[in-house]
mmCIF file as gemmi writes it, N, C-alpha and C atoms, coordinates in Angstrom:
data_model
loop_
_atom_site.group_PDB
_atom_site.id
_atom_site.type_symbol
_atom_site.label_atom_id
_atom_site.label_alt_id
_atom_site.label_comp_id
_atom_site.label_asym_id
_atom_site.label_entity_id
_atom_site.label_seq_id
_atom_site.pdbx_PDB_ins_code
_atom_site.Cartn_x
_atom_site.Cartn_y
_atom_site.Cartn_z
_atom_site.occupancy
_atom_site.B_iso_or_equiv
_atom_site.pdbx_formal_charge
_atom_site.auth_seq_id
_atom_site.auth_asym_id
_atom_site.pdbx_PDB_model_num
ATOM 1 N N . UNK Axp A 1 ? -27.36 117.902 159.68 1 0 ? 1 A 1
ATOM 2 C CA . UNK Axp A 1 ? -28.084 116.711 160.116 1 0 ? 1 A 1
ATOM 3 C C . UNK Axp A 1 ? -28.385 115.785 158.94 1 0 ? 1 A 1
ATOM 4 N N . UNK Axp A 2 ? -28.338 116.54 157.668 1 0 ? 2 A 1
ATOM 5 C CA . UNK Axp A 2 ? -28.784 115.451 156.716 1 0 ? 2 A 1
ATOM 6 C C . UNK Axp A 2 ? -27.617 114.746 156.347 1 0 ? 2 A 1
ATOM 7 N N . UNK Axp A 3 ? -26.876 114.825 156.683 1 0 ? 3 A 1
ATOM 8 C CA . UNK Axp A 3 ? -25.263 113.963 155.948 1 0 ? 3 A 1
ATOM 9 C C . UNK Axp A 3 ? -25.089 112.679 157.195 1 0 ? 3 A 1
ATOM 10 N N . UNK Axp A 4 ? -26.298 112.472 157.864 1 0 ? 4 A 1
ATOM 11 C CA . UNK Axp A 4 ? -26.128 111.614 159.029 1 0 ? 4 A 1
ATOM 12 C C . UNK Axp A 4 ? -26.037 109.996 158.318 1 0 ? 4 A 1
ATOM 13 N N . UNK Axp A 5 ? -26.908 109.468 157.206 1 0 ? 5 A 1
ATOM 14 C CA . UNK Axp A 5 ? -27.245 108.247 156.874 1 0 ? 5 A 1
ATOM 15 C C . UNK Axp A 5 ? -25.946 107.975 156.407 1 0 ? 5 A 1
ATOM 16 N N . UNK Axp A 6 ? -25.047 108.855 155.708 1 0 ? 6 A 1
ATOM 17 C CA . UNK Axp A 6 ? -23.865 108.722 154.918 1 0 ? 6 A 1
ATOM 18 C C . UNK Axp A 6 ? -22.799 108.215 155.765 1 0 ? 6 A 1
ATOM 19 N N . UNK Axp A 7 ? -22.412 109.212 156.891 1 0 ? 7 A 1
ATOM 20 C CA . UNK Axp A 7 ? -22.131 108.656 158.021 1 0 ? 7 A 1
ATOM 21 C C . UNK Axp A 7 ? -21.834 107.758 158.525 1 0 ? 7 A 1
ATOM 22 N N . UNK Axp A 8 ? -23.065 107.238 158.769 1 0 ? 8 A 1
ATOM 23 C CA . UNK Axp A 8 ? -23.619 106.428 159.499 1 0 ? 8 A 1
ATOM 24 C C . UNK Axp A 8 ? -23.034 105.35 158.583 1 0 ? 8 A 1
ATOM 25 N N . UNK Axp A 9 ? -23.579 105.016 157.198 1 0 ? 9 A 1
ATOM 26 C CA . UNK Axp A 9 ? -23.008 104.235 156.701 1 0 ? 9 A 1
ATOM 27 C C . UNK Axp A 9 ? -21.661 103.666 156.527 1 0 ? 9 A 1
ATOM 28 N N . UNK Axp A 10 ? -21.118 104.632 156.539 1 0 ? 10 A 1
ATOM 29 C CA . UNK Axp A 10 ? -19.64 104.768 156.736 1 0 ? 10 A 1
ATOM 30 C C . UNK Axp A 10 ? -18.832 103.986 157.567 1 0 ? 10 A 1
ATOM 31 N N . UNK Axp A 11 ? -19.343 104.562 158.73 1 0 ? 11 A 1
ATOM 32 C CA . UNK Axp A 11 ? -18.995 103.573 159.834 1 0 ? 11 A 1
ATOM 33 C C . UNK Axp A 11 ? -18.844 102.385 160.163 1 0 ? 11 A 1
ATOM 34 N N . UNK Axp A 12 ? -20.469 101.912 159.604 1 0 ? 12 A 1
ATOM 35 C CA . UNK Axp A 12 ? -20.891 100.477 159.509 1 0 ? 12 A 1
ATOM 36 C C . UNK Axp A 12 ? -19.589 100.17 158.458 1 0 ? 12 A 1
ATOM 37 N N . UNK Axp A 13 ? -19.456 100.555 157.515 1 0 ? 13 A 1
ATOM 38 C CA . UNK Axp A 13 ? -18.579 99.836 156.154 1 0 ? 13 A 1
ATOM 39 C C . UNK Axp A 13 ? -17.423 99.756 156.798 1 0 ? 13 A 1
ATOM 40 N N . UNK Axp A 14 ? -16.824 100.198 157.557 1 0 ? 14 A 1
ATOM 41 C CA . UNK Axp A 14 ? -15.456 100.677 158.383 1 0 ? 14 A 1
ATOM 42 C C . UNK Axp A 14 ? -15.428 99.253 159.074 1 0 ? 14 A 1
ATOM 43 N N . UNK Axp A 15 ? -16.161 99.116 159.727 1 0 ? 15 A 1
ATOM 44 C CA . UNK Axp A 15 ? -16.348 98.174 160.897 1 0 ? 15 A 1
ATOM 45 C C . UNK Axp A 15 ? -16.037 96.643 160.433 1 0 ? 15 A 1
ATOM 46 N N . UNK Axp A 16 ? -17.113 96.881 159.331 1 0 ? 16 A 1
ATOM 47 C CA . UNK Axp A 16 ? -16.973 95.503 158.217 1 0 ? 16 A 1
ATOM 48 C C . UNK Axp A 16 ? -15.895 95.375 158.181 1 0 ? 16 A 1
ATOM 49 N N . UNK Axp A 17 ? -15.365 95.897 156.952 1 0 ? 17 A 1
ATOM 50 C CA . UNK Axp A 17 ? -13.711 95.91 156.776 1 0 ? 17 A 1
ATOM 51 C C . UNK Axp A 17 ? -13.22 95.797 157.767 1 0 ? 17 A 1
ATOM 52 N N . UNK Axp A 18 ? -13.191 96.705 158.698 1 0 ? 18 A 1
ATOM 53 C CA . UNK Axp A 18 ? -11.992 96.188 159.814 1 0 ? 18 A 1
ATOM 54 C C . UNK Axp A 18 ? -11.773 94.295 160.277 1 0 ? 18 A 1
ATOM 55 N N . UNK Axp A 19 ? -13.541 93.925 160.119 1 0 ? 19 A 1
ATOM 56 C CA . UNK Axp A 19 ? -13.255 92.331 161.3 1 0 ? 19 A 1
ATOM 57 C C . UNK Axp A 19 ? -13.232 91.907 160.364 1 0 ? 19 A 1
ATOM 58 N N . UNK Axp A 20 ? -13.259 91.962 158.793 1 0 ? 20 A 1
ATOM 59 C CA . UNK Axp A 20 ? -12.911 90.993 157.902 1 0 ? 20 A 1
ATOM 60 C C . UNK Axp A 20 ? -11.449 90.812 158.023 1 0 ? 20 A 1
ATOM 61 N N . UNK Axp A 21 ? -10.512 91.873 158.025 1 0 ? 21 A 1
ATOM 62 C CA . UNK Axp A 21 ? -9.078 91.956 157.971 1 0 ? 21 A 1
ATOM 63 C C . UNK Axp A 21 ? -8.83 91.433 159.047 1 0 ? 21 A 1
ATOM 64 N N . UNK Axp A 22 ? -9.57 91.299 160.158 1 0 ? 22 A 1
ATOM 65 C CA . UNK Axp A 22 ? -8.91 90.316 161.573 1 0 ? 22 A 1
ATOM 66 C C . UNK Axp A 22 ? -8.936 89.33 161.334 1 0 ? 22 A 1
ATOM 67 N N . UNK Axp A 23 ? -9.866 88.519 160.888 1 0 ? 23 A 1
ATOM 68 C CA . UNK Axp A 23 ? -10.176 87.206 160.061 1 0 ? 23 A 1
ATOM 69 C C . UNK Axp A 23 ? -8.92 86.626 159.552 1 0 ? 23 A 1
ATOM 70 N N . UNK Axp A 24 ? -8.667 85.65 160.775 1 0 ? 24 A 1
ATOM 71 C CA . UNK Axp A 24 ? -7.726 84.312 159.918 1 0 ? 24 A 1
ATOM 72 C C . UNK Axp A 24 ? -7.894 83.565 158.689 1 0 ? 24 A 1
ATOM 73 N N . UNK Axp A 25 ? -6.835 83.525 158.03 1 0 ? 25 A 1
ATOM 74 C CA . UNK Axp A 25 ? -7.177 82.397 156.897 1 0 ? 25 A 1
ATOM 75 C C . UNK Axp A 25 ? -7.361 81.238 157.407 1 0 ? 25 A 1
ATOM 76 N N . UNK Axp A 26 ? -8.476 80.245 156.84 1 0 ? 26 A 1
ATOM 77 C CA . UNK Axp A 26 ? -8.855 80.715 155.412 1 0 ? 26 A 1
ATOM 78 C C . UNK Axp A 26 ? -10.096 81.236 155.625 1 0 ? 26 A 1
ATOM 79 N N . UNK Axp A 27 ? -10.848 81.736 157.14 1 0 ? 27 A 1
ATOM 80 C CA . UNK Axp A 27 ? -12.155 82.074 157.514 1 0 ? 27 A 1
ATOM 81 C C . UNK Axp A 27 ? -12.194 83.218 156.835 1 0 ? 27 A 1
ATOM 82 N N . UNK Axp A 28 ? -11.418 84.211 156.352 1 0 ? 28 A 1
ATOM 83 C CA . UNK Axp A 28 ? -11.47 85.719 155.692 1 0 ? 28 A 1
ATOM 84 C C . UNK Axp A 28 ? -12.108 85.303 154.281 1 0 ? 28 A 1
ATOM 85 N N . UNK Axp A 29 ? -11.288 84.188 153.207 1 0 ? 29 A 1
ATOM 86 C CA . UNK Axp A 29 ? -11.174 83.886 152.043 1 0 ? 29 A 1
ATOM 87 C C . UNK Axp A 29 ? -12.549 83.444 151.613 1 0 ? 29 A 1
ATOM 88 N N . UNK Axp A 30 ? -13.083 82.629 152.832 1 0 ? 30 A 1
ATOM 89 C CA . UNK Axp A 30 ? -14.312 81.716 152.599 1 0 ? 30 A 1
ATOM 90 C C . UNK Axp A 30 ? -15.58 82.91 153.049 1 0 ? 30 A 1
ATOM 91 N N . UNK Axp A 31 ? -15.168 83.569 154.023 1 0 ? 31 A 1
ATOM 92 C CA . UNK Axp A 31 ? -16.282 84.51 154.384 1 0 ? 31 A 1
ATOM 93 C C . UNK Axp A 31 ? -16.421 85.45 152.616 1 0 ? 31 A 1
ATOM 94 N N . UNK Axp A 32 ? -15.222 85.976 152.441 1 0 ? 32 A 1
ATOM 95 C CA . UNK Axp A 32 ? -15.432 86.62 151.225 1 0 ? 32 A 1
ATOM 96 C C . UNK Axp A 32 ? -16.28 85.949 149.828 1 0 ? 32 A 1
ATOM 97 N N . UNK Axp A 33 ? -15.419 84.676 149.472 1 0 ? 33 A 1
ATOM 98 C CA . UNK Axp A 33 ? -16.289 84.092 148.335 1 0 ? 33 A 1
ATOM 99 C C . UNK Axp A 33 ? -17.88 83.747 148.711 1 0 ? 33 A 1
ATOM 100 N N . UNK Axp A 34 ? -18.169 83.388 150.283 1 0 ? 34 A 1
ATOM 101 C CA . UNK Axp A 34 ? -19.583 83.395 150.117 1 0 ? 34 A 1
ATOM 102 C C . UNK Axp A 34 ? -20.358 84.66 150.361 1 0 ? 34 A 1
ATOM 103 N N . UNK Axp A 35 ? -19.911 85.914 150.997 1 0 ? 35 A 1
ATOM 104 C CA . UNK Axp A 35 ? -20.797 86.933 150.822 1 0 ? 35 A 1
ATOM 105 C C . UNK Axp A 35 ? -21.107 87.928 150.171 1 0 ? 35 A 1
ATOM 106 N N . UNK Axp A 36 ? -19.733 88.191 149.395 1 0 ? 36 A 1
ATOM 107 C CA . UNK Axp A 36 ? -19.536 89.353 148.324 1 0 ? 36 A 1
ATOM 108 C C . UNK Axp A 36 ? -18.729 88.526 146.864 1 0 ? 36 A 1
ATOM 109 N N . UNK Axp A 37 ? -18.781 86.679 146.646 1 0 ? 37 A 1
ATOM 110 C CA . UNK Axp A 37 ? -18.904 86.401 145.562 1 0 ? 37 A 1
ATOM 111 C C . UNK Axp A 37 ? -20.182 85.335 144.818 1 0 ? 37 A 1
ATOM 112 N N . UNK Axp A 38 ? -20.617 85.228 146.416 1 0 ? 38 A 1
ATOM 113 C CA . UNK Axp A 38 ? -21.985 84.886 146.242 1 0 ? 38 A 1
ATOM 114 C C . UNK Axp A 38 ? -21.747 83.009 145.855 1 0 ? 38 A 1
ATOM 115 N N . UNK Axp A 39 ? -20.426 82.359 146.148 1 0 ? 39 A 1
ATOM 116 C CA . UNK Axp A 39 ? -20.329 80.847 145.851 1 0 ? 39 A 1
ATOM 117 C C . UNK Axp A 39 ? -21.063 80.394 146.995 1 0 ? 39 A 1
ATOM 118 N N . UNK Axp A 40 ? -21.283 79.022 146.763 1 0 ? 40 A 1
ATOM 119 C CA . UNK Axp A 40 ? -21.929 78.402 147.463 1 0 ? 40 A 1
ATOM 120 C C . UNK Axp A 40 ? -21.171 77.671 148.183 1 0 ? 40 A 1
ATOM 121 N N . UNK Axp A 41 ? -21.647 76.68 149.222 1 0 ? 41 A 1
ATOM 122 C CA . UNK Axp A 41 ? -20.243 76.388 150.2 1 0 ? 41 A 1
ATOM 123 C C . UNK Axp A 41 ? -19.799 75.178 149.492 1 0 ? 41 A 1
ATOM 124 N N . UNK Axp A 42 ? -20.125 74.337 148.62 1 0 ? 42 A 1
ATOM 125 C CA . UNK Axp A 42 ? -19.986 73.565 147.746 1 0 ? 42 A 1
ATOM 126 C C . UNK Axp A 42 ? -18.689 73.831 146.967 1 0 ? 42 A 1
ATOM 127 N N . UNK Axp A 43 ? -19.017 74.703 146.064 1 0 ? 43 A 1
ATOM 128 C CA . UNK Axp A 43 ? -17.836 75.593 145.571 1 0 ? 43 A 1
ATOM 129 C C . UNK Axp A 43 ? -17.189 75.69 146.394 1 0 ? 43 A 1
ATOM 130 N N . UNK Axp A 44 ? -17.029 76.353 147.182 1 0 ? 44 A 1
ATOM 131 C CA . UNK Axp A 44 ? -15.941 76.854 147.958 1 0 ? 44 A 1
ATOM 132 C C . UNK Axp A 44 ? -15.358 76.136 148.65 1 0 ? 44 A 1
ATOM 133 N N . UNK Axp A 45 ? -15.794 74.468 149.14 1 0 ? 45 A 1
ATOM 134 C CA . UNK Axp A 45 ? -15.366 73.682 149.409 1 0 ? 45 A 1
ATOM 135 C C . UNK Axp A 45 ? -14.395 73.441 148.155 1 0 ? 45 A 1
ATOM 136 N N . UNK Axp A 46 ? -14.519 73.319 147.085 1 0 ? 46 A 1
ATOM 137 C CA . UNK Axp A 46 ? -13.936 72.964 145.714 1 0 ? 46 A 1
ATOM 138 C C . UNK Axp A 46 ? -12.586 73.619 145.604 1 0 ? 46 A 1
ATOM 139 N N . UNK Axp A 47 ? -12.924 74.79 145.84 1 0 ? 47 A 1
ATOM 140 C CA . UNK Axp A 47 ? -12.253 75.621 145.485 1 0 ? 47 A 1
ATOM 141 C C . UNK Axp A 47 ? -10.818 75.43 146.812 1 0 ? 47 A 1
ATOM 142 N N . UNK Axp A 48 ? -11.377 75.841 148.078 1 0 ? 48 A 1
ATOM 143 C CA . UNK Axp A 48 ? -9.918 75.664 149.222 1 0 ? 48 A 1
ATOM 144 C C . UNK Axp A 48 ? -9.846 74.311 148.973 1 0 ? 48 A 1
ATOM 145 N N . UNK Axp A 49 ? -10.375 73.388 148.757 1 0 ? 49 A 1
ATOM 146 C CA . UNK Axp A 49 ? -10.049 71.761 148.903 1 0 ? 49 A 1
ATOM 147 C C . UNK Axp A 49 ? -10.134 71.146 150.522 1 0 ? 49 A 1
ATOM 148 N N . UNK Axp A 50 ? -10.993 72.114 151.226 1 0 ? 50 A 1
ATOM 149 C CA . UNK Axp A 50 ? -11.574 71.965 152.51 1 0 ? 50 A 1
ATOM 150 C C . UNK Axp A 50 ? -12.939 71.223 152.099 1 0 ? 50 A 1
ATOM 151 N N . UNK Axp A 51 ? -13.309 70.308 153.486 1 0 ? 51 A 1
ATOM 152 C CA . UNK Axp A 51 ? -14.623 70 153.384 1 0 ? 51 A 1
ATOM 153 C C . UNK Axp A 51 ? -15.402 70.625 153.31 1 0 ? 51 A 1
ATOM 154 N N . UNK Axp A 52 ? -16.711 70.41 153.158 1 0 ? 52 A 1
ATOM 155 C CA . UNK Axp A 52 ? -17.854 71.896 153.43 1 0 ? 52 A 1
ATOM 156 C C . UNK Axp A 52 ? -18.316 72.123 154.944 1 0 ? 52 A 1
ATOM 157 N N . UNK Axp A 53 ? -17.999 70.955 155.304 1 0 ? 53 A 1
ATOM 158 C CA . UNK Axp A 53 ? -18.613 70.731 156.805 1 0 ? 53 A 1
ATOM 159 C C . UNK Axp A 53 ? -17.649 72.145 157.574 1 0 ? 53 A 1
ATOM 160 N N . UNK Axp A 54 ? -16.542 72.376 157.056 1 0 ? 54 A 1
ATOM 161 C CA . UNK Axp A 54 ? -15.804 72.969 157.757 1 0 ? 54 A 1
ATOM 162 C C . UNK Axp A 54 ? -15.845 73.81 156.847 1 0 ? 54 A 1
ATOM 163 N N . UNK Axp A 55 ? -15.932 74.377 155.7 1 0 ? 55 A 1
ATOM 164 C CA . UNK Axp A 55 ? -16.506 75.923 154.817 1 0 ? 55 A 1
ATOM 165 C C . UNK Axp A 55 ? -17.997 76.259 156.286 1 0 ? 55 A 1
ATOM 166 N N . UNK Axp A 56 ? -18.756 75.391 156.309 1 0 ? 56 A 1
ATOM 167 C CA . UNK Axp A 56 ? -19.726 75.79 157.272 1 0 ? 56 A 1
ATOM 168 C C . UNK Axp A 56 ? -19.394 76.529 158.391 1 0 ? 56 A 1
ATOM 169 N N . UNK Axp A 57 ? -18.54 75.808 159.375 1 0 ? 57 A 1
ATOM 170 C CA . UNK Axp A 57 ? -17.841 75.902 160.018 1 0 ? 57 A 1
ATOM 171 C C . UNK Axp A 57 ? -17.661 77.645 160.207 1 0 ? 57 A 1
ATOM 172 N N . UNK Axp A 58 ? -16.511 77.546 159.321 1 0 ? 58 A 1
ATOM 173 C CA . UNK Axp A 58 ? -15.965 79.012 159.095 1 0 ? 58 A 1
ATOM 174 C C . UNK Axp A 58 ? -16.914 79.786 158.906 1 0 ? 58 A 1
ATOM 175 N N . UNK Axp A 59 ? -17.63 80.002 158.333 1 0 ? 59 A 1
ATOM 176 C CA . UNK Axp A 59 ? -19.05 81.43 157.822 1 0 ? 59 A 1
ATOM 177 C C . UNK Axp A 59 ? -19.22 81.227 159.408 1 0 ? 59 A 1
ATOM 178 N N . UNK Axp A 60 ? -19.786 80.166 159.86 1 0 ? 60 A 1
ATOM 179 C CA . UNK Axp A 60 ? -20.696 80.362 160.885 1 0 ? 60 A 1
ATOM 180 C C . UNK Axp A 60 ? -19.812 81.116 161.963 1 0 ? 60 A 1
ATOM 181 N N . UNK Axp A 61 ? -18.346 80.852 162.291 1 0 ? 61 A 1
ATOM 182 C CA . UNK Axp A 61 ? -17.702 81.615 163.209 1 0 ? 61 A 1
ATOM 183 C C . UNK Axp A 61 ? -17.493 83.321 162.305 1 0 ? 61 A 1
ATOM 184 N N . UNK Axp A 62 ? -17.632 83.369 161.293 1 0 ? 62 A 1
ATOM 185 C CA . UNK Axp A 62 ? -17.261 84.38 160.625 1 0 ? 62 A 1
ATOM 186 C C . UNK Axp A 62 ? -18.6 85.578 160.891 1 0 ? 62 A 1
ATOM 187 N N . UNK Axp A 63 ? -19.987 85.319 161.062 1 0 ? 63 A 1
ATOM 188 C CA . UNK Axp A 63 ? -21.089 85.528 160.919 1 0 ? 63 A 1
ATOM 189 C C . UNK Axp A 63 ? -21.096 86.06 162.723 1 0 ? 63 A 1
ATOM 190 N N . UNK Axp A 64 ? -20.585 84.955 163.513 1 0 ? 64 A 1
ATOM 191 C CA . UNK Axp A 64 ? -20.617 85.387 164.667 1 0 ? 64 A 1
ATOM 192 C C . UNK Axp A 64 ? -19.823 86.682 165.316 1 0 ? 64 A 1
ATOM 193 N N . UNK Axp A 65 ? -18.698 86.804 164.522 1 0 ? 65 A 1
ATOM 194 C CA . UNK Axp A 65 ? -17.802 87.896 164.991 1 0 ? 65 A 1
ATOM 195 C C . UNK Axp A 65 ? -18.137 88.953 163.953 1 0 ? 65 A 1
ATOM 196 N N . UNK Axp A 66 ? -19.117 89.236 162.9 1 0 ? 66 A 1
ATOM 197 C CA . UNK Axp A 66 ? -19.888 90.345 162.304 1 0 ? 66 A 1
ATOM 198 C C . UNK Axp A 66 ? -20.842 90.837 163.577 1 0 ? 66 A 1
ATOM 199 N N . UNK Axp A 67 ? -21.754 89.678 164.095 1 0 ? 67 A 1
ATOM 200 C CA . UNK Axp A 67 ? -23.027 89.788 164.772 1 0 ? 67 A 1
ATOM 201 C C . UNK Axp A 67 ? -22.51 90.692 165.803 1 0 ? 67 A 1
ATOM 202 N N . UNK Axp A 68 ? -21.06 90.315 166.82 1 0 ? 68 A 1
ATOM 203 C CA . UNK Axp A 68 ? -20.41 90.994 167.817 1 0 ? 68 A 1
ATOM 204 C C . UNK Axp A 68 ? -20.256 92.259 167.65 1 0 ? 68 A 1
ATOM 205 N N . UNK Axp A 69 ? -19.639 92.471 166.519 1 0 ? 69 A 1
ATOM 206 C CA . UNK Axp A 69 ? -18.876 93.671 166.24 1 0 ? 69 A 1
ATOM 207 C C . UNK Axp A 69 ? -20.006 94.857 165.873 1 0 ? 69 A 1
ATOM 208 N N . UNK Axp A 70 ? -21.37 94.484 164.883 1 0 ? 70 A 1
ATOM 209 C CA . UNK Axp A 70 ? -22.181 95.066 164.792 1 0 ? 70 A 1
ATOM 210 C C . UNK Axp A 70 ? -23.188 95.291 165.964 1 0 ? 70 A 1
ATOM 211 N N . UNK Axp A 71 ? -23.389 94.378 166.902 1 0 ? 71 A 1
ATOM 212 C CA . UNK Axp A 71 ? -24.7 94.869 167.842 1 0 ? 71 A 1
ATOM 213 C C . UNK Axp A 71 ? -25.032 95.683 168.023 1 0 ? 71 A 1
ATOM 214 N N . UNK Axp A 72 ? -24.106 96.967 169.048 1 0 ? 72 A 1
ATOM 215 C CA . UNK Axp A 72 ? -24.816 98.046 169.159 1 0 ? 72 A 1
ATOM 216 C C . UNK Axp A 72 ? -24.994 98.818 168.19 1 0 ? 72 A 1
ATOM 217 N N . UNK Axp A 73 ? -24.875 98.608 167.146 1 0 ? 73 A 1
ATOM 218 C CA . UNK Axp A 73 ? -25.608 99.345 165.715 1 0 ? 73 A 1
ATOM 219 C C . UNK Axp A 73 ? -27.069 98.819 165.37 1 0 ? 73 A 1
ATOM 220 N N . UNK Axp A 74 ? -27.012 97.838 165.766 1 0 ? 74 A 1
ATOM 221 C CA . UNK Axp A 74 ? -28.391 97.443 165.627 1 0 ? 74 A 1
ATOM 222 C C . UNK Axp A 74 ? -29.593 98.173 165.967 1 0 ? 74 A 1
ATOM 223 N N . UNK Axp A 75 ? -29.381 98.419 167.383 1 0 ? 75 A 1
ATOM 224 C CA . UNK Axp A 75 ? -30.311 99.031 168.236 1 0 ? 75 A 1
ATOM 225 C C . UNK Axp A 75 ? -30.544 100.63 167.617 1 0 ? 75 A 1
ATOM 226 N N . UNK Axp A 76 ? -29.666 100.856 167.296 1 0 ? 76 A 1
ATOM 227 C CA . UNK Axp A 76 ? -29.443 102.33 166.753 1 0 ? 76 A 1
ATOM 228 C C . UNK Axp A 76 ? -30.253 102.558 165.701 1 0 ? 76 A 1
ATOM 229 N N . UNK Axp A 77 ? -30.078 101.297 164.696 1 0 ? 77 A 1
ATOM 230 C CA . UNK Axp A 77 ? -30.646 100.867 163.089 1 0 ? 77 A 1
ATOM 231 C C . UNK Axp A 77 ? -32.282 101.075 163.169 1 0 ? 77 A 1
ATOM 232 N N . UNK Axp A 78 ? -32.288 100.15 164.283 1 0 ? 78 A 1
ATOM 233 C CA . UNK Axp A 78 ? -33.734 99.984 164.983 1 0 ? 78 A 1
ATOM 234 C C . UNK Axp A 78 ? -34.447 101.408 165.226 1 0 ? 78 A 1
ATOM 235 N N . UNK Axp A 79 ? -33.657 102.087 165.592 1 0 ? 79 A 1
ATOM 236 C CA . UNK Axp A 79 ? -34.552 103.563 166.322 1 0 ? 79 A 1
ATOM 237 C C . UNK Axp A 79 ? -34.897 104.848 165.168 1 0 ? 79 A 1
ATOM 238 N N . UNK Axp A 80 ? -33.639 104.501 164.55 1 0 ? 80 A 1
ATOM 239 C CA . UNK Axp A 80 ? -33.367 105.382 162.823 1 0 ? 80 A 1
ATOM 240 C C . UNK Axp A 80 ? -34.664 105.002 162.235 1 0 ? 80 A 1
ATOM 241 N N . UNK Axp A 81 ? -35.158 103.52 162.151 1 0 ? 81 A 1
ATOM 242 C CA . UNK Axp A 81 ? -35.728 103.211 160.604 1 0 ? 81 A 1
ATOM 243 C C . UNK Axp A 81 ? -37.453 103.649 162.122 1 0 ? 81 A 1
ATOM 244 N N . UNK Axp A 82 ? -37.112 103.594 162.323 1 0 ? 82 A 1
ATOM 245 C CA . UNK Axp A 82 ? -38.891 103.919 163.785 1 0 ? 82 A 1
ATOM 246 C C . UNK Axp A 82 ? -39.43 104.855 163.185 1 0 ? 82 A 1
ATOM 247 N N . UNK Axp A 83 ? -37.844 105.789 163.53 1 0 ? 83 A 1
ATOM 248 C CA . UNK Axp A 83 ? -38.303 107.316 163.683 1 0 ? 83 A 1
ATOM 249 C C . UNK Axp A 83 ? -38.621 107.689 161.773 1 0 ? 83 A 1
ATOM 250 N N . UNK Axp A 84 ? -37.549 107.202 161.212 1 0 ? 84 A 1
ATOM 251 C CA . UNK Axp A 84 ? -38.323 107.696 159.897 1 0 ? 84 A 1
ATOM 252 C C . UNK Axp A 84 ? -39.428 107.517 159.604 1 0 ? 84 A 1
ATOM 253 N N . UNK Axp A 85 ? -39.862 106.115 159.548 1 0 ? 85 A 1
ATOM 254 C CA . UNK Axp A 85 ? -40.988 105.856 159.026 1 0 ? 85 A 1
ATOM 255 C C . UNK Axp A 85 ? -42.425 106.523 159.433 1 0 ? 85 A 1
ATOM 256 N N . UNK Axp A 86 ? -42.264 107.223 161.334 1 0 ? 86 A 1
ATOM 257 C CA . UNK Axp A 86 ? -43.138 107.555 161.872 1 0 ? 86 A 1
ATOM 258 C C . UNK Axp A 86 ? -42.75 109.464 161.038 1 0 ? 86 A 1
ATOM 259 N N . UNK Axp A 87 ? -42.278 109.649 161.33 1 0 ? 87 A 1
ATOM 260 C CA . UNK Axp A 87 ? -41.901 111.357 160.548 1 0 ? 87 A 1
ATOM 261 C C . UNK Axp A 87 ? -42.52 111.032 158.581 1 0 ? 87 A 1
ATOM 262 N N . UNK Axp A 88 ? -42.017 109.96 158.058 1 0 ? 88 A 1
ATOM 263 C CA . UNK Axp A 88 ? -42.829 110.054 156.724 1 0 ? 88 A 1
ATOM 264 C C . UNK Axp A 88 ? -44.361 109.944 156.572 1 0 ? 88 A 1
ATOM 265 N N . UNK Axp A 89 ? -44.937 109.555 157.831 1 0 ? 89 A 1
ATOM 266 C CA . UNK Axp A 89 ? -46.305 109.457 157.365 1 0 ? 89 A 1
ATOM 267 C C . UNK Axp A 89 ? -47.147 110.592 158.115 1 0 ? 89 A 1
């Protein structure tokens, strides 16, 4: 039972990866430099030579098909962090 958080994590990381790799260009490229290189959409406008209006654009559809793919983990996330916190005290 204790190798559950690892798991668990696992999964979640799986999942990630997977809908990033579904991700059309350039929504994959732009999702990447703004969440795991931390540019700003400015930059990253700079950088594809896209507007930002449409760097926006992209995260925001990119953000939506994380939100999908993760939901029912949520609820799960939700019941995990309950129950610990009520068992630590």
């Amino acid at each position: 039972m204790q190798d559950w958080p690892s798991s668990f994590t696992a999964e979640i990381k799986s999942i990630i990866e997977s809908q990033i790799n579904k991700m059309p260009e350039p929504m994959r490229q732009i999702f990447l430099y703004n969440r795991f290189e931390g540019k700003t959409y400015q930059e990253i406008a700079e950088i594809t030579g896209i507007n930002v209006r449409n760097v926006t654009a992209n995260i925001q559809r990119a953000l939506a098909i994380m939100r999908i793919a993760l939901n029912d983990y949520l609820i799960i996330l939700i019941i995990v962090l309950l129950f610990q916190r009520y068992y630590d005290n």
